[in-house]
C-alpha positions as CSV (number, residue, x, y, z in Angstrom):
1,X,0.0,0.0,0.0
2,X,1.6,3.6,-1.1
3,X,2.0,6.3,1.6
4,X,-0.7,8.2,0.0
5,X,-3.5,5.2,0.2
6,X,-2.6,4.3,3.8
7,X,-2.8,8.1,4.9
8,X,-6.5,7.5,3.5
9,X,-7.1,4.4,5.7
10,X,-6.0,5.8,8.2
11,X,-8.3,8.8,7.9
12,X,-11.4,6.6,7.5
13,X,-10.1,4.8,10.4
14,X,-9.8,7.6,12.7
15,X,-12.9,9.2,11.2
16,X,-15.1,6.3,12.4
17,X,-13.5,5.2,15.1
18,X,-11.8,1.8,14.6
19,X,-8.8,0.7,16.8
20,X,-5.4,0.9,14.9
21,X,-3.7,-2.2,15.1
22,X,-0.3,-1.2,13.7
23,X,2.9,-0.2,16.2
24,X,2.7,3.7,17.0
25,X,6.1,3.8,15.6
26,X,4.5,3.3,12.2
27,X,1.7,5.3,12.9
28,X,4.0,8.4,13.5
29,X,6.5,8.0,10.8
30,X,3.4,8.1,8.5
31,X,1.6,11.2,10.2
32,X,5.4,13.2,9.9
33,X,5.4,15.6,7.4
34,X,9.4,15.4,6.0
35,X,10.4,19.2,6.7
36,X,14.0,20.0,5.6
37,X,15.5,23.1,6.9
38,X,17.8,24.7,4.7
39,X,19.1,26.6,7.6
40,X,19.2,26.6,11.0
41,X,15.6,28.0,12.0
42,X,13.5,26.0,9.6
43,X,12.2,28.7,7.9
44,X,11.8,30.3,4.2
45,X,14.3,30.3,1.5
46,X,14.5,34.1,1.9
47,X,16.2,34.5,-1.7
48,X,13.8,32.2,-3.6
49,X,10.9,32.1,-1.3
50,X,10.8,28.7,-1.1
51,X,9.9,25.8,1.7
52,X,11.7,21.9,1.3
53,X,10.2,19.3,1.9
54,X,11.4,15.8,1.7
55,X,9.9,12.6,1.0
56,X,10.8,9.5,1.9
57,X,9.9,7.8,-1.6
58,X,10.5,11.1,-3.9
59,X,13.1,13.1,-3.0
60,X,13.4,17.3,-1.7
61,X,10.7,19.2,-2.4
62,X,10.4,23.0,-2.6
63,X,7.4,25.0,-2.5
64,X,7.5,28.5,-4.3
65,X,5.3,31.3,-5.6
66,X,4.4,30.8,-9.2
67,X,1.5,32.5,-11.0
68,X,0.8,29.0,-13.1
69,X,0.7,26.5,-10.0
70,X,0.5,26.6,-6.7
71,X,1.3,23.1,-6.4
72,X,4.6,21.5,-5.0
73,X,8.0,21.5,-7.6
74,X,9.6,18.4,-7.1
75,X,13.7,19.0,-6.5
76,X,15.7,15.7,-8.0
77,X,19.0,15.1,-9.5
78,X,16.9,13.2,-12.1
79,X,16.0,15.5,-14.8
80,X,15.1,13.5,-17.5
81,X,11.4,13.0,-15.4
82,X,8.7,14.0,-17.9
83,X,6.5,17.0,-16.9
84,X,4.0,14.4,-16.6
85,X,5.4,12.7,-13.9
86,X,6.4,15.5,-11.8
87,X,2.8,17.2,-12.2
88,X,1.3,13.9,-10.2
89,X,3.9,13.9,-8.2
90,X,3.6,17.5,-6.7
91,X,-0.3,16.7,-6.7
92,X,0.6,13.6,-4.4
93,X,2.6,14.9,-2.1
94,X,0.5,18.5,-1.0
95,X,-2.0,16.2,-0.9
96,X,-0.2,13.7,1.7
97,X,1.1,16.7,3.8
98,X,-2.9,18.4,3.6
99,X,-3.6,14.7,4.9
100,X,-1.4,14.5,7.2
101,X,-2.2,17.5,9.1
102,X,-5.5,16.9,8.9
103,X,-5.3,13.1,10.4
104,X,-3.1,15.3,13.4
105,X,-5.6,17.9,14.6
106,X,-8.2,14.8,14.5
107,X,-6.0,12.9,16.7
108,X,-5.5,15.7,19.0
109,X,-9.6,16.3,19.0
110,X,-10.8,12.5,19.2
111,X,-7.7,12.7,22.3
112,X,-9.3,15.3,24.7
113,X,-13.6,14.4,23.9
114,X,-15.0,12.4,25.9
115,X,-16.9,10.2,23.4
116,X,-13.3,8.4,22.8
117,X,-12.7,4.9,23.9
118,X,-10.0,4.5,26.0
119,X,-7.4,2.1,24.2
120,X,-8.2,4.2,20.9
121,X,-7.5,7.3,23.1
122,X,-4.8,6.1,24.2
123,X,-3.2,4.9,20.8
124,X,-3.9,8.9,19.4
125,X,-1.8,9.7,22.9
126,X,1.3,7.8,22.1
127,X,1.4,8.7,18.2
128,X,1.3,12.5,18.8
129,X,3.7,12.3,22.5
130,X,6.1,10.1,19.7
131,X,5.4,13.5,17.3
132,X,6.3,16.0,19.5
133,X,9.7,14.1,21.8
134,X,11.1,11.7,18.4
135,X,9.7,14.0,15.0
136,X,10.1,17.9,16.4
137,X,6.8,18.0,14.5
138,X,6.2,21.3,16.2
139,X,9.0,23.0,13.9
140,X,8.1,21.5,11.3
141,X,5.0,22.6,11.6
142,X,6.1,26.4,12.1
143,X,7.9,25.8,8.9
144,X,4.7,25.0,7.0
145,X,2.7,28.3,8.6
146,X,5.0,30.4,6.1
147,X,4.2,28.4,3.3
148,X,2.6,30.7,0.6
149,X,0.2,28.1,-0.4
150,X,-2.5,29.6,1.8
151,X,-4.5,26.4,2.4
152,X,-1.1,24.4,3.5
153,X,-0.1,27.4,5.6
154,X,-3.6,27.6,7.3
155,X,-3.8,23.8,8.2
156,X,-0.2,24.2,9.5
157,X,-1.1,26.6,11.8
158,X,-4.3,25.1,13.0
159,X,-2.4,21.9,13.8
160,X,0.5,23.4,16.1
161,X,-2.2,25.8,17.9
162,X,-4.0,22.1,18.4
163,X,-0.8,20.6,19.7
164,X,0.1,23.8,22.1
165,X,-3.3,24.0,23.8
166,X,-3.0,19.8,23.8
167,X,0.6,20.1,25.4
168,X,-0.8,23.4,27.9
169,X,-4.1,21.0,29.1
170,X,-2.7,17.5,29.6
171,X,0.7,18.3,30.3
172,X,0.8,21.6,31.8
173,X,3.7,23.3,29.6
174,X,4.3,25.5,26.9
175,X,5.7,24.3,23.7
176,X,9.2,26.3,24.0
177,X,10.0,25.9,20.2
178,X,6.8,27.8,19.5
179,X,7.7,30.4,22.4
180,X,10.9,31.1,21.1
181,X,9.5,31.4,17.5
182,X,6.8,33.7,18.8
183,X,8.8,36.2,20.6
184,X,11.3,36.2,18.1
185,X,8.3,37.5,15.4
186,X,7.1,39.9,17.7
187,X,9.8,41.4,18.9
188,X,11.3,42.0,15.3
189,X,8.1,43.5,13.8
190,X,7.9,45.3,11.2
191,X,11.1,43.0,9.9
192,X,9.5,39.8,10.6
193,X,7.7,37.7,7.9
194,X,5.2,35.9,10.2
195,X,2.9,38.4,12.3
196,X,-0.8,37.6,11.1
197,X,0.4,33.6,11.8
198,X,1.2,33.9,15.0
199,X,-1.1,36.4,16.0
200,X,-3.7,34.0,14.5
201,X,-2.0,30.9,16.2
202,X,-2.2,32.5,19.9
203,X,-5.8,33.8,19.4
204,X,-6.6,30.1,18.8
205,X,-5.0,29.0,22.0
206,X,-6.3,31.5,23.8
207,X,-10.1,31.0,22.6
208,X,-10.0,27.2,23.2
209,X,-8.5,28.2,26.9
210,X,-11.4,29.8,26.8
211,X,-13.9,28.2,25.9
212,X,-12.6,24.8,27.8
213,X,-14.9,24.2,30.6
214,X,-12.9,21.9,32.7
215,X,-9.4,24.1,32.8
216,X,-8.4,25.8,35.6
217,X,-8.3,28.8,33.2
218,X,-6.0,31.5,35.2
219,X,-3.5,29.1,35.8
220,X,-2.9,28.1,32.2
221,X,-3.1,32.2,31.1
222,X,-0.4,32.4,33.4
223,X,1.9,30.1,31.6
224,X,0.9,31.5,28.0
225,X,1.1,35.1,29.4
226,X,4.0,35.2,31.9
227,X,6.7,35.3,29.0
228,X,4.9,37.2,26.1
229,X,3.6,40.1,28.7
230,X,6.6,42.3,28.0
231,X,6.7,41.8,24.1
232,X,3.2,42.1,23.6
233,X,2.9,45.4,25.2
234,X,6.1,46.6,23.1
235,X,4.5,44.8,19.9
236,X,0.9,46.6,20.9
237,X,2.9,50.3,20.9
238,X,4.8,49.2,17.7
239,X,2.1,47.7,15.2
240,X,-0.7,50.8,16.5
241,X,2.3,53.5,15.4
242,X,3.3,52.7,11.9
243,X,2.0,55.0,9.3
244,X,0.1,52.9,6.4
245,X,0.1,54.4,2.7
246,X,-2.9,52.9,0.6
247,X,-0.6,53.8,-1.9
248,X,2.2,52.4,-1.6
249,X,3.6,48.7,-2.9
250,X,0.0,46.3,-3.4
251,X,1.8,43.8,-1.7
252,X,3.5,45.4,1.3
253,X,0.0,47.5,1.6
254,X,-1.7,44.1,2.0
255,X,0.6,42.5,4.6
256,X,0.4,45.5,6.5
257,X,-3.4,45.2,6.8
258,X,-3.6,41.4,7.4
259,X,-1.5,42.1,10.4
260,X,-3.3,44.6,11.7
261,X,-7.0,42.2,10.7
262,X,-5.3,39.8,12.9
263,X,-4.4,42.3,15.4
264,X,-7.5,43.5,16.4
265,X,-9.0,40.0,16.2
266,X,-6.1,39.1,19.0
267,X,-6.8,42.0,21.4
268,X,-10.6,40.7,21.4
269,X,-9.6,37.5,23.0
270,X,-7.1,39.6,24.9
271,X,-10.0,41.4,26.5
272,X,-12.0,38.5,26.7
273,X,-9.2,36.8,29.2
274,X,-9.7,40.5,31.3
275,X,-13.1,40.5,31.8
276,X,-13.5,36.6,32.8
277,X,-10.2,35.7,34.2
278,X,-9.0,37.2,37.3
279,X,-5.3,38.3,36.5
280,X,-3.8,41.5,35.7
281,X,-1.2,40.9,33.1
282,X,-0.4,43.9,31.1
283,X,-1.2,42.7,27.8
284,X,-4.7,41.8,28.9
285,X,-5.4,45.3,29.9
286,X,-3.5,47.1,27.2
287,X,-6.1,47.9,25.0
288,X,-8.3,49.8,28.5
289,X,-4.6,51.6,29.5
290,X,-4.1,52.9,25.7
291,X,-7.3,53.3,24.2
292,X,-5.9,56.0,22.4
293,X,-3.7,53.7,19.8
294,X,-7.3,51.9,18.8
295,X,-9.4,55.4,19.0
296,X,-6.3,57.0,16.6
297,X,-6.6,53.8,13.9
298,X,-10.6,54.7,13.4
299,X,-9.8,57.3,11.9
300,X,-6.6,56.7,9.9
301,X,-5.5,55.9,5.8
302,X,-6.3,52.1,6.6
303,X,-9.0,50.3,5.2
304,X,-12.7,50.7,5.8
305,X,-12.9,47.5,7.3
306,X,-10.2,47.9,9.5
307,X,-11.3,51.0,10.9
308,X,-15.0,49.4,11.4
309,X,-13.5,46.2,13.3
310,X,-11.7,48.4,15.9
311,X,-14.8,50.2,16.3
312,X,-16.5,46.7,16.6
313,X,-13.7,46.0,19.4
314,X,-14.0,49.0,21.3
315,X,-17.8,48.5,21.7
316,X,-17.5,44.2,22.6
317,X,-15.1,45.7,25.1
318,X,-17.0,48.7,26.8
319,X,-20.1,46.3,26.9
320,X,-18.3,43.2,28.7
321,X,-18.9,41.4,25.4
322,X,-15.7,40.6,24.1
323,X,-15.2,36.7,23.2
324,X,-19.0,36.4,22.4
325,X,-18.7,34.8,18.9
326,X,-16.8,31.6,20.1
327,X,-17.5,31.3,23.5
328,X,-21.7,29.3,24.3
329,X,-23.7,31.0,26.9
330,X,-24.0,34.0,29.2
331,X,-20.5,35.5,29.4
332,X,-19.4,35.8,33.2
333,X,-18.0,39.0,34.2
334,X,-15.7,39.6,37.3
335,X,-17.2,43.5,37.5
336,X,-18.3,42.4,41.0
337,X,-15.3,40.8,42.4
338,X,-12.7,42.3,40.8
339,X,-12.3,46.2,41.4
340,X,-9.6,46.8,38.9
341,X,-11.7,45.7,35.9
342,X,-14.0,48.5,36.8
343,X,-11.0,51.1,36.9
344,X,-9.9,50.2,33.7
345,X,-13.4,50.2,32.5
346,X,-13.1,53.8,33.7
347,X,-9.9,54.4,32.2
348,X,-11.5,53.3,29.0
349,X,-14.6,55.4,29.2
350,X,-12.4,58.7,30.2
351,X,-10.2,58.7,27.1
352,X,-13.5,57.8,24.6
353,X,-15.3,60.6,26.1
354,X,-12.3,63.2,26.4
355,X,-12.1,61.9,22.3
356,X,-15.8,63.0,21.8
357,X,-14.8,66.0,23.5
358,X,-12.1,66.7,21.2
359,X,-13.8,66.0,18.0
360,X,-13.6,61.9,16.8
361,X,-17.3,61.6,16.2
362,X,-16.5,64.0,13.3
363,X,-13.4,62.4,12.3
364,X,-14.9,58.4,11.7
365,X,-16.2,58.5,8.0
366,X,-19.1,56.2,7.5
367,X,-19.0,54.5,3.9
368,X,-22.2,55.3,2.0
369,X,-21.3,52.0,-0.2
370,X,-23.5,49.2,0.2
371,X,-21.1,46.4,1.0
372,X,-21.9,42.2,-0.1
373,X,-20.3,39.1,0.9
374,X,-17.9,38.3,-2.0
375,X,-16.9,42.2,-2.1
376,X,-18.9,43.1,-4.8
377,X,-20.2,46.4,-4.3
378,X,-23.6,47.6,-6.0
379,X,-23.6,50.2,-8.6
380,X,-26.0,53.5,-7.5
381,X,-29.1,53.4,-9.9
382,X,-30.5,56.9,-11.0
383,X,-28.0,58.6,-8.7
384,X,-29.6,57.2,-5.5
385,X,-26.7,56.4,-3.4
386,X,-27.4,53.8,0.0
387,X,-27.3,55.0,3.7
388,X,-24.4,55.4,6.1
389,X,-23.7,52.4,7.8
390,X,-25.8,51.9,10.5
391,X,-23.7,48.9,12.0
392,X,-21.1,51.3,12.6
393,X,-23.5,54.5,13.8
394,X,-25.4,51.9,16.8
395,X,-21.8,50.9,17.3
396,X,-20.7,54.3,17.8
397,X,-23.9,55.2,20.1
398,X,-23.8,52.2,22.2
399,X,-19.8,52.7,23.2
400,X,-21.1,56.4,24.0
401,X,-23.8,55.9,26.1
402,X,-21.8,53.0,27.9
403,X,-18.6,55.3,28.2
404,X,-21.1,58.1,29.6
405,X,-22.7,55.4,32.4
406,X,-19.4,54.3,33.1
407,X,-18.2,57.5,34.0
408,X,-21.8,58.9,35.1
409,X,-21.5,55.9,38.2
410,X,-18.1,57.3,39.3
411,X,-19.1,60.9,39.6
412,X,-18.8,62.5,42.9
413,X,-21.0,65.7,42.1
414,X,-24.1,66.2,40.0
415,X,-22.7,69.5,38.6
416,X,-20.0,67.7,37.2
417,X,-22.5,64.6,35.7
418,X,-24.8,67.8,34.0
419,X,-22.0,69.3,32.3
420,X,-20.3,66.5,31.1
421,X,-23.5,65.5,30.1
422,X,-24.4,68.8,28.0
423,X,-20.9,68.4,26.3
424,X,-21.0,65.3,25.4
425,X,-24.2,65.1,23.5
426,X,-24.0,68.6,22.1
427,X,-20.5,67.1,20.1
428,X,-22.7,64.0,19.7
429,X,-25.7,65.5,18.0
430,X,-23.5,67.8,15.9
431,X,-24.6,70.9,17.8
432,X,-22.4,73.8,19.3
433,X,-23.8,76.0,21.7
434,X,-26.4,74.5,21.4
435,X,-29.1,74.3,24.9
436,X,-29.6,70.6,25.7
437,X,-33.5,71.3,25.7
438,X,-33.3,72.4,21.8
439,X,-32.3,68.5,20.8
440,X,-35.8,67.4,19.9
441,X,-35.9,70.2,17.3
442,X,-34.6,68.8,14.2
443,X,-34.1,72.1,12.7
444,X,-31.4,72.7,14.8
445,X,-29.2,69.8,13.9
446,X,-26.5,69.6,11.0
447,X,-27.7,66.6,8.9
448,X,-24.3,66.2,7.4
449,X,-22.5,64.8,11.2
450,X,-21.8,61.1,11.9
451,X,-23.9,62.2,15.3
452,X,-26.6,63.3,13.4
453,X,-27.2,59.5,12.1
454,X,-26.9,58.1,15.4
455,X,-28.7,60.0,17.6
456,X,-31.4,57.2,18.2
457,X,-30.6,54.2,19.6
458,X,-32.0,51.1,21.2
459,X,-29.6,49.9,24.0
């Protein structure tokens, strides 16, 4: 049976649930993707952009960018192999590594439910421990994350944040060859090559932390925080102060972004760690102690979209709703026993409103494009252009009216609750000057102010 049939097996095997009957030794040699490192960190052929990859029946393989095939290039001595040949051959072998990552996350899953059979449980258990002490399967895998074939690249990284969280629940440590690849990309942003992987890697660990119900969850965010605190702040500080230039090189431009996508996606479960977690890390509250960096990026050359996910953030934060969208029922909030959440909930609210204050509501532009999943955008008919975007204006109104309760609860005088008050929703409504009393006459308000749009608002 070739590699590629018993990989298949295997799959339906694991897929239905039969015992394997082979040694784990075999198992594992199987399941290891043949990584060769041209150089000492496993990483990218900087000068060709290229990964290798080795096969036990075919040779070195290298994967590069081409605009006719993204499939692998065979790399032999031989070259009197037709194109033929080589064609299935590169077919064959993404197809075994695709499989073989797949077959690895499985394992890992059918490992820690509790639907699995002991002896088959136990047999996934001794392939992936052989993995990780015998294969270094972990680099390997950190090698695949950079691979430009996106698909190859994602499964990659969705099987080593699979083995990290595996290693962090049933052995209580934290893989140190990802840790030292991980600060290493951090700390050497904007030179390093990696950023939205990681960042995308350690949101997943932290979500299924998360989202585990049988974790002691503070101690394991210890572990994962303890050595990243200090880079992750720095890297915070670093990524929010870059200046982007839509026009500048297509590709750079579009790196730049998918960082900061990623970003933002990270500092949700971030967040979502503050509010249900009892510990104080700094790169849990970073985004409450400089709101400034995220308030500054709403209104910036970046992208729509990226403007209107770190409004998104801001308001999943203010409202204790961050983590939401992966993590099942009522989110628990430590408001009550935890007094430092509230002041940096206060810290939070102080800067938004001192923002308002200053002028941001006027400063967020709100696309009057009507957007559609696949990008397309809809051409205006008889010059009739859509609405603002009223995800973004109840977005904006709800992190307003929280940011005004917020600080509204910690006033010490009613003078000082009336006047901040009046300010606020004067600069809100788009009105100077203006007495509070007037805002029910509509006469009196500038139609052409993000306020304007958002005045009404169901909370």
């Amino acid at each position: 049976m070739g590699d590629l049939s018993f990989l298949q097996q295997l799959h339906r095997d694991v897929l239905v649930g039969t015992p394997l009957t082979k040694n784990s030794q075999d198992y594992a040699s199987f399941l290891n993707p043949h990584v060769s490192p041209q150089d000492s960190s496993a990483r990218v052929n900087e000068s060709h952009n290229q990964i290798y990859l080795e096969s036990p029946n075919w040779g070195t393989w290298s994967h590069q960018d081409s605009a006719v095939s993204d499939a692998l290039a065979i790399m032999t001595d031989d070259k009197s192999d037709s194109f033929a040949n080589t064609s299935s051959s590169m077919f064959c072998s993404r197809e075994m590594i695709l499989l073989q990552l797949t077959l690895i996350k499985m394992m890992i899953a059918k490992v820690q439910s509790q639907e699995t059979e002991f002896n088959i449980k136990q047999k996934y258990l001794d392939i992936i421990t052989i993995l990780l002490k015998e294969t270094k399967i972990d680099s390997k895998l950190i090698c695949l994350c950079s691979s430009s074939d996106k698909l190859l690249s994602h499964m990659a990284s969705k099987s080593i944040a699979s083995l990290i969280f595996f290693q962090l629940k049933k052995e209580n440590t934290f893989n140190v060859t990802w840790l030292a690849f991980c600060l290493k990309t951090l700390s050497e942003f904007p030179k390093s090559d990696q950023v939205a992987e990681c960042l995308w890697i350690l949101r997943a660990i932290i979500r299924d932390i998360l989202k585990d119900k049988d974790l002691h969850k503070a101690d394991i965010l210890k572990k994962v925080f303890t050595p990243l605190d200090t880079v992750l702040e720095g890297f915070y500080n670093s990524i929010l102060s870059r200046r982007f230039n839509c026009c500048q090189d297509t590709s750079l431009y579009s790196k730049a972004a998918n960082n900061l996508i990623g970003f933002i996606d990270f500092l949700e479960v971030l967040v979502a760690s503050r509010i249900q977690i009892e510990s104080h890390f700094k790169c849990q509250r970073i985004l409450f102690l400089n709101t400034s960096g995220i308030l500054d990026l709403t209104y910036s050359s970046v992208d729509y979209l990226i403007k209107k996910k770190s409004i998104m953030l801001l308001k999943k934060c203010i409202l204790y709703k961050a983590g939401e969208d992966f993590i099942s029922g009522s989110l628990p909030t430590l408001s009550l026993q935890d007094p430092y959440l509230d002041k940096d909930m206060l810290a939070l609210a102080n800067v938004v409103l001192q923002a308002v204050n200053l002028g941001w509501l006027n400063q967020i532009p709100v696309s009057e494009k009507a957007s559609y999943f696949g990008g397309s955008e809809a051409q205006p008919e008889d010059g009739i252009h859509s609405g603002p975007d009223q995800v973004i204006l109840r977005a904006l109104s709800l992190i307003l009216l929280k940011a005004l309760e917020i600080k509204v609860q910690n006033a010490s005088e009613a003078a000082e609750i009336k006047d901040l008050t009046n300010s606020i929703f004067r600069e809100f409504l788009g009105i100077r000057g203006q007495n509070p009393t007037d805002f029910g006459d509509n006469q009196n308000i500038d139609r052409g102010n993000i306020g304007t749009h958002g005045a009404t608002v169901i909370y």
